[in-house]
GUNU-966645 format. One record per residue: residue in three letters; y, z, x of N, C-alpha, C in turn. Coordinates in steps of 0.02 Angstrom, whole numbers, plus 32768, in hexadecimal, padded with zeros to 4 digits. Each point is the difference from the previous one (the first is absolute). Last residue first. Layout:
<sites>
ALAYZXYZXYZX ...
</sites>
This chain:
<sites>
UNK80DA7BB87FE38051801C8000801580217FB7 UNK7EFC7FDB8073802C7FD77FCB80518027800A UNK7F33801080BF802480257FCA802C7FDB7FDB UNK7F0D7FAE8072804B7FF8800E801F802C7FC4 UNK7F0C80078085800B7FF07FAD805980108020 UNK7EFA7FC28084803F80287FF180407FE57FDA UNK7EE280177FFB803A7FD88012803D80157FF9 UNK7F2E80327F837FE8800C8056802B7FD48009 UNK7FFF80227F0D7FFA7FD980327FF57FF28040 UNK801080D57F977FDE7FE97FDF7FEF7F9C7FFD UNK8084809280737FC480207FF17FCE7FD17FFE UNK80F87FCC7FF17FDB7FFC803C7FB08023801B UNK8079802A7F1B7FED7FBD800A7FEA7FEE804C UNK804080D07FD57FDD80027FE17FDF7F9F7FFF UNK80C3804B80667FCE8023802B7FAC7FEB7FC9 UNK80E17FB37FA67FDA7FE1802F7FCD801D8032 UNK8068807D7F647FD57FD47FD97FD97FC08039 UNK809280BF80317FC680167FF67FD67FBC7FEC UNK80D07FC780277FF6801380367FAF80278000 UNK80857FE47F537FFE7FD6800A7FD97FE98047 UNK804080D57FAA7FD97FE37FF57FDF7FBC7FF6 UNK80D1806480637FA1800C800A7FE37FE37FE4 UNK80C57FC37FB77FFA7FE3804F7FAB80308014 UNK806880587F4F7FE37FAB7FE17FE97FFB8055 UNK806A80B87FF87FC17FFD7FF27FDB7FCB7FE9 UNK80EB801980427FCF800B803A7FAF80027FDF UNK80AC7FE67F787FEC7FC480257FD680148038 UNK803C80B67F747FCA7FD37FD57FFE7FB28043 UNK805780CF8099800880057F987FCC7FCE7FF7 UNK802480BD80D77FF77FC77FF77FFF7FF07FA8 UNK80AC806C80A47FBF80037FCF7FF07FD17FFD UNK80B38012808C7FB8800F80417FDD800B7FB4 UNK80FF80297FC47FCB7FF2802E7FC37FFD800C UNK804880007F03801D8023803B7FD47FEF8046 UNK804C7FC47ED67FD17FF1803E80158036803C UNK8069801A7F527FDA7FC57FCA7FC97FFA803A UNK80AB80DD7FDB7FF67FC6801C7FC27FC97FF5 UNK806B80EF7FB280037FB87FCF7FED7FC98038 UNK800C80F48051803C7FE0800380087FAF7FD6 UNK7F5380AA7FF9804680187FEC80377FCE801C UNK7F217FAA802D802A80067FA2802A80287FE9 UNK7FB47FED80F87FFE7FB97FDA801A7FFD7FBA UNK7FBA80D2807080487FE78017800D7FC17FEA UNK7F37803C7FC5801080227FEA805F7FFE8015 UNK7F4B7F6580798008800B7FAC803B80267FF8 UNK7FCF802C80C3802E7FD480047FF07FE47FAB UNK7F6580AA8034804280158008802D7FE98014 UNK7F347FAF7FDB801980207FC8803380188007 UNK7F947FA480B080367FC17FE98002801C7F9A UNK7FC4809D80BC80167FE98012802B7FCF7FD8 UNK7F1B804A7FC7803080257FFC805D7FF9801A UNK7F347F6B801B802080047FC7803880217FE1 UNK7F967FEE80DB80347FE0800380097FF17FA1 UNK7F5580A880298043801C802280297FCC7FFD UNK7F367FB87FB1800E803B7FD48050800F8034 UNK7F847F63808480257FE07FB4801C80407FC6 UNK7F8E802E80CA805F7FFC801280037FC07FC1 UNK7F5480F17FF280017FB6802380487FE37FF5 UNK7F8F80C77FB27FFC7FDE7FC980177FB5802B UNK801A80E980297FB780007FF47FF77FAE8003 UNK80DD80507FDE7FF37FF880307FD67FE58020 UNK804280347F1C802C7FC980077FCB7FFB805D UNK801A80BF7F867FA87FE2800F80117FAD8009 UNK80AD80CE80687FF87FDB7FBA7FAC7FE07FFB UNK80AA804880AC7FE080507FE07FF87FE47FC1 UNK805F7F5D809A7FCA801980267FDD803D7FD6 UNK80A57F867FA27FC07FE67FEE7FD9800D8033 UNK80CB806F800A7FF37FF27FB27F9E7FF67FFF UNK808A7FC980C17FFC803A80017FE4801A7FB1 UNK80607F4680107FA87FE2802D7FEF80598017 UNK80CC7FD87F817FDC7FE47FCF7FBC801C8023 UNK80C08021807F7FEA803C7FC27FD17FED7FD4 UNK80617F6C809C7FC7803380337FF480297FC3 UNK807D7F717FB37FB67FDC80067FE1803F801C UNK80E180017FD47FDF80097FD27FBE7FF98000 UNK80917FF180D97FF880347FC07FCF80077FD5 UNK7FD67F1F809D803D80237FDD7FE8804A7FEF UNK7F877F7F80BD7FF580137FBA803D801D7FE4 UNK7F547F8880DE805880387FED800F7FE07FC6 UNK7F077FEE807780307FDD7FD6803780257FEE UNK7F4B800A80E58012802D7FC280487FD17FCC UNK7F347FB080B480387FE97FE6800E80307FCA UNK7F27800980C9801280047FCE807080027FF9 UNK7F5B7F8680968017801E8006803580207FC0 UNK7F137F8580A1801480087FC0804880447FFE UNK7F537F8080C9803980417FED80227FF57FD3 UNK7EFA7F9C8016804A7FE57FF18022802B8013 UNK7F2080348076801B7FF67FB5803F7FE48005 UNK7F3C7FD480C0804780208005800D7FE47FA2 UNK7F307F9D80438018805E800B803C801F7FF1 UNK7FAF7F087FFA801B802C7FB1800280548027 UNK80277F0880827FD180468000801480157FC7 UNK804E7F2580587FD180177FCC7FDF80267FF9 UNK80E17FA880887FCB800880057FD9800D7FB1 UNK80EA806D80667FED7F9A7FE57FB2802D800A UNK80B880A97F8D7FCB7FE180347FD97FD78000 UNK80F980507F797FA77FEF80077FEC7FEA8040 UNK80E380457FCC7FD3803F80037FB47FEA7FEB UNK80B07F757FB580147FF080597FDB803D800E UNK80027FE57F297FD37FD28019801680018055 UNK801680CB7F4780337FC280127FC580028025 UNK7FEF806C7F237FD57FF9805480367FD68015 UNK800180AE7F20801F7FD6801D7FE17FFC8059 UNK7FF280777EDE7FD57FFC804580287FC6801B UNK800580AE7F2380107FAE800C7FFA8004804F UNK7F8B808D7F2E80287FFA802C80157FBC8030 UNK7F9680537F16802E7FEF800080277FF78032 UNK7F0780387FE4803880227FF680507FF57FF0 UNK7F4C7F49803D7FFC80157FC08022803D7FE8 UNK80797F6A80C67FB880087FE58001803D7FBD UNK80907F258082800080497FE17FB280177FF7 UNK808A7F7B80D67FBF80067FC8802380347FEE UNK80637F3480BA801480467FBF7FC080077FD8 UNK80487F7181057FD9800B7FC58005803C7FD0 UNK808D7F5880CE7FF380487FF47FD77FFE7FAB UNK80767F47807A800B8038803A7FEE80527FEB UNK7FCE7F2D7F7180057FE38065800680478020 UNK7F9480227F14802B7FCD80127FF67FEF8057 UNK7F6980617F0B80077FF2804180397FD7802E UNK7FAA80AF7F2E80267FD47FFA801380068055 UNK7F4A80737F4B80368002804680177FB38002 UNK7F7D80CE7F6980167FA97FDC803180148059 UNK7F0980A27F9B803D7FE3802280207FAD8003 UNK7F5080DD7F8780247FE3800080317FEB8030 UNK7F11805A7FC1801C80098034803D7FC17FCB UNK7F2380987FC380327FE67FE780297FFD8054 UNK7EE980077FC080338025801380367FE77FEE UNK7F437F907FDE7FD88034800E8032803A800B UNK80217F1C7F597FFF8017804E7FF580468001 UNK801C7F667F4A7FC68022800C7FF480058038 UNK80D17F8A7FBD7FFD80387FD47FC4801D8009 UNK80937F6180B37FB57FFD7FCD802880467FDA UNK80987F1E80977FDE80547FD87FCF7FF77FD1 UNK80A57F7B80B77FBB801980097FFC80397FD8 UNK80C87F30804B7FEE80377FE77FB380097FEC UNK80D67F8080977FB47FFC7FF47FE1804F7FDA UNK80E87F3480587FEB80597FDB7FA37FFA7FEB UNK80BA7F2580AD7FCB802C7FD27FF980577FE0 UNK80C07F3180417FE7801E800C7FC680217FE3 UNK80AB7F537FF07FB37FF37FFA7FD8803B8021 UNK810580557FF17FCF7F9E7FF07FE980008021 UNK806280CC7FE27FD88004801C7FF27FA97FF1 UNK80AC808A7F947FFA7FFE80457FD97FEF803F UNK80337F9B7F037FDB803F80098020800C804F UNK7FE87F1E7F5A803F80607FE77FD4803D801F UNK7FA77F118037802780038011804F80437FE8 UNK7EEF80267FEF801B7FD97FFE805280008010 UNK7F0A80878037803D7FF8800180187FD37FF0 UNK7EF380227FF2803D7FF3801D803880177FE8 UNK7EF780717FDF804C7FD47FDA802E7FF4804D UNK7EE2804C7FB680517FFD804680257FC87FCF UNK7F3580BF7FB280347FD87FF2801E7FF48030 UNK7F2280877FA580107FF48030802F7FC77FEE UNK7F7780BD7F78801F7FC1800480147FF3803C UNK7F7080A57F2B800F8005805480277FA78001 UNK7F98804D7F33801580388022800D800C8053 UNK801A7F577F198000800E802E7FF1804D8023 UNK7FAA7F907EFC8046802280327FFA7FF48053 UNK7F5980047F32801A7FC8800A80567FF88019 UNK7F0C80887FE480478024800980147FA88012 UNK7F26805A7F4D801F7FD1804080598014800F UNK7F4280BE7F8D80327FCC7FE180127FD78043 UNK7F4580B77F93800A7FC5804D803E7FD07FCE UNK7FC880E67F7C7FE67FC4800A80277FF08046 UNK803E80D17FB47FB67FFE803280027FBD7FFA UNK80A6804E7F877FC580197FD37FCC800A8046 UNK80E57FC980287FEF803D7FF07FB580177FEC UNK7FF77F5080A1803C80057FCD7FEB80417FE3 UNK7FA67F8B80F37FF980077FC6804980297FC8 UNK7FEB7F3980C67FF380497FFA7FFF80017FBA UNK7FF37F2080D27FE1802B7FC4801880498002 UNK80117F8080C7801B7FC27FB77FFA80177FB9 UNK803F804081087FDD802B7FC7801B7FF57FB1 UNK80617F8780B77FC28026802A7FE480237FC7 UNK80B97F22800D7FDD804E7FCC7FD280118016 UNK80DB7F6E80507FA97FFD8007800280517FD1 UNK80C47F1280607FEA802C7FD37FB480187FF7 UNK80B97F7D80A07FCD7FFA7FE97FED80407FE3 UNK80D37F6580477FE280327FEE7FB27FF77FFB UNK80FA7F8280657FCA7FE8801C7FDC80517FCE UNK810D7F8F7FF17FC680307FE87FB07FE4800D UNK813F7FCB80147FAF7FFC7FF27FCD80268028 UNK80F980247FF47FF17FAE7FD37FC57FEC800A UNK80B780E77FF67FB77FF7801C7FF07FAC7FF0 UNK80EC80A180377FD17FE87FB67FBA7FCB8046 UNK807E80DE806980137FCA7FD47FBA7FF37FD5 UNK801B80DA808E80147FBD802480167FD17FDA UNK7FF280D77FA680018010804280157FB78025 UNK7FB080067F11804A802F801D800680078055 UNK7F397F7A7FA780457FE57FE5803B80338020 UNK7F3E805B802A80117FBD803080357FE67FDD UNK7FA980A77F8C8027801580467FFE7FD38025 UNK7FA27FC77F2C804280147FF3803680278056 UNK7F1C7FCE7FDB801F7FAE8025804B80177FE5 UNK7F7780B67FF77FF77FE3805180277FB77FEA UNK7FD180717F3C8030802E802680077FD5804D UNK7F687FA47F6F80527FEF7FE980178024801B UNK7F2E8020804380237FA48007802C80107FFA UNK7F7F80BF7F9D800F80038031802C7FCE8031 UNK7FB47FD97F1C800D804E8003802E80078042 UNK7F987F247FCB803B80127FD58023804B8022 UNK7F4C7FB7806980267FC37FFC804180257FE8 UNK7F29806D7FD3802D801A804880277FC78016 UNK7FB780217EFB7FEB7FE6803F801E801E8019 UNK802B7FE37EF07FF5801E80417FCC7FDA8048 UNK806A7F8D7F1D8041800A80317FCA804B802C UNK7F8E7F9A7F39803B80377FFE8037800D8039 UNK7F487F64801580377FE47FB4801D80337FF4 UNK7F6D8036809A80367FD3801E80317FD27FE1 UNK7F5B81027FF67FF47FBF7FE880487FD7800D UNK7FD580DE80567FBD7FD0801C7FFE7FC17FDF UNK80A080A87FBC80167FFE80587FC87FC8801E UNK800280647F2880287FD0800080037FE98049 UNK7F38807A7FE4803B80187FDB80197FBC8000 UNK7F0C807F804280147FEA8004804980047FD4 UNK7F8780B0809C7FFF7FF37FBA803C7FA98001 UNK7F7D807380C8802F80047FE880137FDC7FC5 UNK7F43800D80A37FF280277FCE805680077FCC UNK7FDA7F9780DB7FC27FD77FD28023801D7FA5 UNK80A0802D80EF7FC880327FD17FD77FBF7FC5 UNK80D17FDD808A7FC17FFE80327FCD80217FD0 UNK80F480007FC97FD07FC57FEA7FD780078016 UNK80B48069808B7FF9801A7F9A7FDF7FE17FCF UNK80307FE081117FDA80207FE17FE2801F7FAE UNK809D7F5080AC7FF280427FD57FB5800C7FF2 UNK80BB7F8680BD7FBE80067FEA7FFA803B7FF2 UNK809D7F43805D801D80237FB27FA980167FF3 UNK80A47F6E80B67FD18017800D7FF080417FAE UNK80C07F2A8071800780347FE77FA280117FE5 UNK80CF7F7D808D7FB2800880177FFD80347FCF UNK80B47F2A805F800080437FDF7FAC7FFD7FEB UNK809E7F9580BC7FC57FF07FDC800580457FDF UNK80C37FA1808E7FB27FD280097FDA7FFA7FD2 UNK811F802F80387FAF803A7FCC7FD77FA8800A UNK80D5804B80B37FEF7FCB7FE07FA780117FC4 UNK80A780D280427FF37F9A803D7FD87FEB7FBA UNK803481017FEE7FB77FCD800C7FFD7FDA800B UNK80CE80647FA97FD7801880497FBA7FFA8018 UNK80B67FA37F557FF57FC6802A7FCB80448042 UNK804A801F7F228045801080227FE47FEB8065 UNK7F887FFE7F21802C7FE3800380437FFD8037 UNK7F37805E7FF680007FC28017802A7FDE7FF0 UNK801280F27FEF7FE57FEF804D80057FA27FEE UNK8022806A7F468035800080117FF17FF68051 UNK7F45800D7F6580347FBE7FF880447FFB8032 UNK7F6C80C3800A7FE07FBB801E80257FBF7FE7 UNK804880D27FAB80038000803E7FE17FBB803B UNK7FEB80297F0A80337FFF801680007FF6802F UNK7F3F80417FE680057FC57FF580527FD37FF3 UNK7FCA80EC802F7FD97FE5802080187FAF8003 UNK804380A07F50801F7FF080397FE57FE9803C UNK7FC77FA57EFB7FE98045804080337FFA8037 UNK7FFF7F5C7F468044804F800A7FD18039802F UNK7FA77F267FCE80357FE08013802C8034800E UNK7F1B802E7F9D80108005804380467FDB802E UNK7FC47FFC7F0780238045802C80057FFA8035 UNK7FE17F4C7F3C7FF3800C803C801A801E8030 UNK7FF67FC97EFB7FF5803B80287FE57FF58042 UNK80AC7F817F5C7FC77FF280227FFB80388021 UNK80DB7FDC7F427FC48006803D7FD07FFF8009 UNK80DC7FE07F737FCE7FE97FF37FE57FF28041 UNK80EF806B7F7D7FD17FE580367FAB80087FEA UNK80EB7FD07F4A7FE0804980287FE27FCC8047 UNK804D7F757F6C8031801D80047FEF80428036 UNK7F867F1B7FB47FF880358002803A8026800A UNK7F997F247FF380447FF47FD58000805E8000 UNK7F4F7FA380A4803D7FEA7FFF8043800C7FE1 UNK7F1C80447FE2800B803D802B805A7FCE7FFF UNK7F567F8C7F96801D80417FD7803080188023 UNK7F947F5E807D802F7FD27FD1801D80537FCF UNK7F60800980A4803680128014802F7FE87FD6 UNK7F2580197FB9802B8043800980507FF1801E UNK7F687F497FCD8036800E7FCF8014804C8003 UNK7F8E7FA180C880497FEC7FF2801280137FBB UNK7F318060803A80328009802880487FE67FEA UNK7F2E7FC07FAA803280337FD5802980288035 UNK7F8A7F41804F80227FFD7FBA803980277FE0 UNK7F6F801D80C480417FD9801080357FF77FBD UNK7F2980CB7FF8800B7FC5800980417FE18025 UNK7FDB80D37F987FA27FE2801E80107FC0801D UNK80C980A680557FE87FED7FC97FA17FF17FFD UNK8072807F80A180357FEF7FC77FDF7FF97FB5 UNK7F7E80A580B9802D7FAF7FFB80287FEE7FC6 UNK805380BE80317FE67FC7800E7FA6800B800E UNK80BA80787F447FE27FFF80497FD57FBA801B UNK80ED803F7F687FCD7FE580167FC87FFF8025 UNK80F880577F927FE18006804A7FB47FED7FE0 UNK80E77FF47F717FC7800480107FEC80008039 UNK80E7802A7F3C7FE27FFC80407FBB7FF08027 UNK806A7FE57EF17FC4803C803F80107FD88038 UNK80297F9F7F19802F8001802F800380408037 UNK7F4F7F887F4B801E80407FFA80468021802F UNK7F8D7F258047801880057FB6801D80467FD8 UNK7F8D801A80D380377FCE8002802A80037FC2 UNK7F2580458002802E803A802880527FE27FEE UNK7F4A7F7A7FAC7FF880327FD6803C80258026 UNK7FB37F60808C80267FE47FC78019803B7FC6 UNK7F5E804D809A80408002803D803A7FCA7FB7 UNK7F19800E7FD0801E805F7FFA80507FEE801E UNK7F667F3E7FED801F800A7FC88028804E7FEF UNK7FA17FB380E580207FD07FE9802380067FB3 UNK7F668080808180478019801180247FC27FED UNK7F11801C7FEC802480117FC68042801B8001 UNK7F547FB4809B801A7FDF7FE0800580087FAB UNK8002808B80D8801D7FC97FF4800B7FDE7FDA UNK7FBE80FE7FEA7FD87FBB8020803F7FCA8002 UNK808D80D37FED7FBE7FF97FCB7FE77FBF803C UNK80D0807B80147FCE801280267FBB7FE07FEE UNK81277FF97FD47FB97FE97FDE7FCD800B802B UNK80E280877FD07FE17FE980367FB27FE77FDE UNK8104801D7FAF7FD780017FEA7FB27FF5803B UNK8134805E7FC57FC67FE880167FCC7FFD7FF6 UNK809A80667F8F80367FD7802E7FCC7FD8802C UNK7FEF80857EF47FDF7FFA804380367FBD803A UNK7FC1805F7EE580257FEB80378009802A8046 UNK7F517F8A7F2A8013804A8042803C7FE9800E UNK7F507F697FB08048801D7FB0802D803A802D UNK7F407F97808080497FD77FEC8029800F7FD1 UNK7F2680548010802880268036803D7FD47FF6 UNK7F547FA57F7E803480487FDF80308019803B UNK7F5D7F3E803C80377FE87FE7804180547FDD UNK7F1A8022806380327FEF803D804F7FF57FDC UNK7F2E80767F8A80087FC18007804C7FF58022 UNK7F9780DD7FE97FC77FE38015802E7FAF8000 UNK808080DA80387FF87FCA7FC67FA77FDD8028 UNK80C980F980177FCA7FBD801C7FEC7FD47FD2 UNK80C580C480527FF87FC87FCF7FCC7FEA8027 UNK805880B38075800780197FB57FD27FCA7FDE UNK7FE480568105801E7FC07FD27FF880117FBE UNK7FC4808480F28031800E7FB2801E7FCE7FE0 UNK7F4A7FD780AB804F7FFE80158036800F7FB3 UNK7EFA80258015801B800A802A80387FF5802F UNK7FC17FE47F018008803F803C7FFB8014802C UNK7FF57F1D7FAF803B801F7FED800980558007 UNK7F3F7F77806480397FF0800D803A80287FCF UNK7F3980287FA57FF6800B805180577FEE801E UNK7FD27FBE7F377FF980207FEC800C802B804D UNK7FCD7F357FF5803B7FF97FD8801E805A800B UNK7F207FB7802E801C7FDF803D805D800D7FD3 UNK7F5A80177F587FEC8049803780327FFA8040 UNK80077F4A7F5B801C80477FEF7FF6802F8038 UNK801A7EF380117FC980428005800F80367FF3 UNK80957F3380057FE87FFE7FC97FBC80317FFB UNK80F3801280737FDA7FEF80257FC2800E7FB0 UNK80FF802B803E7FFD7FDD7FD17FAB7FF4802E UNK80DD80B1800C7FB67FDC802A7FF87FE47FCA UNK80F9806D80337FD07FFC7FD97FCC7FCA803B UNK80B58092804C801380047FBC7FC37FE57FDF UNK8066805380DE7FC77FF880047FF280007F96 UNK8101801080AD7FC6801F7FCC7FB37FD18000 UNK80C7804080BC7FE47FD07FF37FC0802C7FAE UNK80C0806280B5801B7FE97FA67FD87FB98001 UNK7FBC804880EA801580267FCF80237FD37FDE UNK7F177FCE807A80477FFD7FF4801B80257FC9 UNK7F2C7FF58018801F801F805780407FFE8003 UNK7F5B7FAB7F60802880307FF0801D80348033 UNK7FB37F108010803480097FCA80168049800B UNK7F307FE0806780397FD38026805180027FD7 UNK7F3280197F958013804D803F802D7FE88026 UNK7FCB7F5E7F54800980427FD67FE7802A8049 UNK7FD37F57805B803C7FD67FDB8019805B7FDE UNK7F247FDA807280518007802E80387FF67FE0 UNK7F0E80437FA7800E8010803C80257FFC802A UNK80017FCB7F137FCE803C8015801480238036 UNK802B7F1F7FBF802C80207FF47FFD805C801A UNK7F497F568017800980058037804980207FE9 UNK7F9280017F287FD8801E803C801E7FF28056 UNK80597FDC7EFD8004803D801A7FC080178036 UNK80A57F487F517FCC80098036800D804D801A UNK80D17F9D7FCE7FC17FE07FD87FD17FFA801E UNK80ED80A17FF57FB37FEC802B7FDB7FE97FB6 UNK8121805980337FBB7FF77FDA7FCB7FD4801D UNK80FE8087802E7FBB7FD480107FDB80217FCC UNK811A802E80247F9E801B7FDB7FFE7FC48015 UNK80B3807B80567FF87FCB800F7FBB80187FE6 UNK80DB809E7FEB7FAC7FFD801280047FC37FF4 UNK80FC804280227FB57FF07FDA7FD97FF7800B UNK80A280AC80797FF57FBA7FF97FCE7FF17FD0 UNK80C480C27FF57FB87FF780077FEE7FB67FFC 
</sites>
């Protein structure tokens, strides 16, 4: 009989929805303790994934033993939870954004260094097969020469006046649609094409005011919408090339798409998870928009174990739930092969340097804001 592999969860609301369902899809994976400081929210979660152990203060879950630890909490309090993981000699997964800061980025990565276990960055969409699949197209040169990457991100889950204010509206807590949403998109430009060496942003809050539990008008001192073009720098496939990203959170509908434009042929995923392919020798000159793109959907071939996984998470709420909830599922179930076999790192994850490098990368979006000028990535 193989050994169950326990996780434990700090935090228990986006855990909720992909991390703890995503886990228990896999077999000899245990679901061992929550550590989240709301009883009722504590309480909820551990029956609804038969978790024995809960704790209101994060630090007790560390007396557990446990092979992994997934920090889910606000940001910026993944700086002293993720030292706490470490030190306890836990495995950790992280959710991004990383960090609140550059700061406490690097002394994450300085912990994460003298580490023995592994030390990840939750950026799933690197294990959607979708997005697999789009690395392995450019890398493997079937798009010619990449021009311009274009990525388009409009939610809807903010648009309401009436939505109670939180961590997510104030900007000394690390929330915004910069942080939230940014770090996944500049994390798929990093993986897909290269490192980035500067940053043109501008940052906006459409709905500057909401009220708090009680009703008072509280100021939202967050982003809720952004617009970003980053270049390519010389570690990438693309020098000086441009990526141009566009997302609100009080949009009237949700549309997600990231395409990636080359010489002899263009790739979109969109918000289902499907991956779409136009070759450019099938456009028509001229400037009529009548005639639509012939878009041509790209099915991703999938080991064994996977088709059984994505078969799994088609009869799962893992589904409902959009291709960050599903490419979670996915890079839970390279976790889980990750620590039976003791490995410290493993392909295509992303870990703690990758997350300095965002956010490093966030910070200048934030300074090019806020200077109206474009801001160079520090090495």
């Amino acid at each position: 009989m193989k050994k169950k592999i326990k996780i434990g969860f700090l935090g228990s609301g986006w855990a909720k929805v992909a991390q703890a369902p995503a886990f228990s899809l896999i077999e000899d994976v245990e679901l061992s303790a929550v550590a989240s400081p709301t009883e009722l929210h504590r309480q909820k979660f551990m029956k609804m994934f038969d978790i024995g152990k809960g704790f209101a203060d994060w630090r007790d879950l560390l007396q557990c033993d446990l092979d992994l630890v997934c920090v889910t909490t606000p940001p910026f309090l993944h700086a002293a939870m993720v030292k706490g993981v470490l030190e306890s000699g836990k495995s950790v997964l992280c959710e991004k954004p990383f960090a609140h800061n550059v700061e406490d980025a690097a002394a994450m990565v300085d912990v994460a260094s003298t580490f023995s276990g592994f030390a990840l960055l939750d950026h799933q969409l690197r294990f959607h097969p979708a997005v697999r699949c789009m690395k392995q197209m450019i890398d493997g040169g079937e798009l010619g020469k990449v021009y311009e990457v274009r990525a388009v991100v409009n939610l809807a889950s903010r648009n309401r006046p009436d939505l109670p204010w939180s961590w997510w509206c104030d900007v000394t807590k690390g929330g915004g649609a910069l942080h939230a949403i940014g770090s996944h998109l500049i994390d798929m430009n990093r993986y897909l094409i290269g490192e980035i060496s500067e940053v043109s942003c501008n940052l906006s809050t459409s709905i500057p005011f909401r009220p708090d539990k009680s009703g008072k008008t509280c100021a939202v001192t967050s982003d809720d919408n952004f617009a970003m073009m980053m270049k390519f720098g010389p570690l990438s496939v693309a020098l000086g090339s441009s990526s141009l990203m566009h997302v609100t959170t009080v949009g009237a509908y949700t549309w997600f798409s990231f395409e990636v434009v080359g010489s002899l042929k263009t790739i979109r995923l969109d918000g289902a998870g499907r991956l779409w392919e136009v070759a450019s020798d099938n456009a028509k000159g001229g400037r009529s928009l009548i005639d639509a793109p012939r878009w041509k959907l790209v099915d991703p071939i999938l080991p064994w174990d996977e088709l059984v996984l994505q078969e799994k998470i088609r009869h799962s709420s893992i589904a409902v739930h959009g291709i960050f909830a599903v490419g979670f599922a996915f890079l839970a179930h390279r976790i889980v092969k990750a620590l039976r076999k003791k490995e410290k790192n493993f392909h295509d994850a992303a870990d703690f340097s990758d997350g300095l490098m965002i956010q490093k990368v966030l910070q200048a979006g934030i300074d090019s804001s806020r200077f109206r000028s474009w801001v160079k990535i520090q090495p």
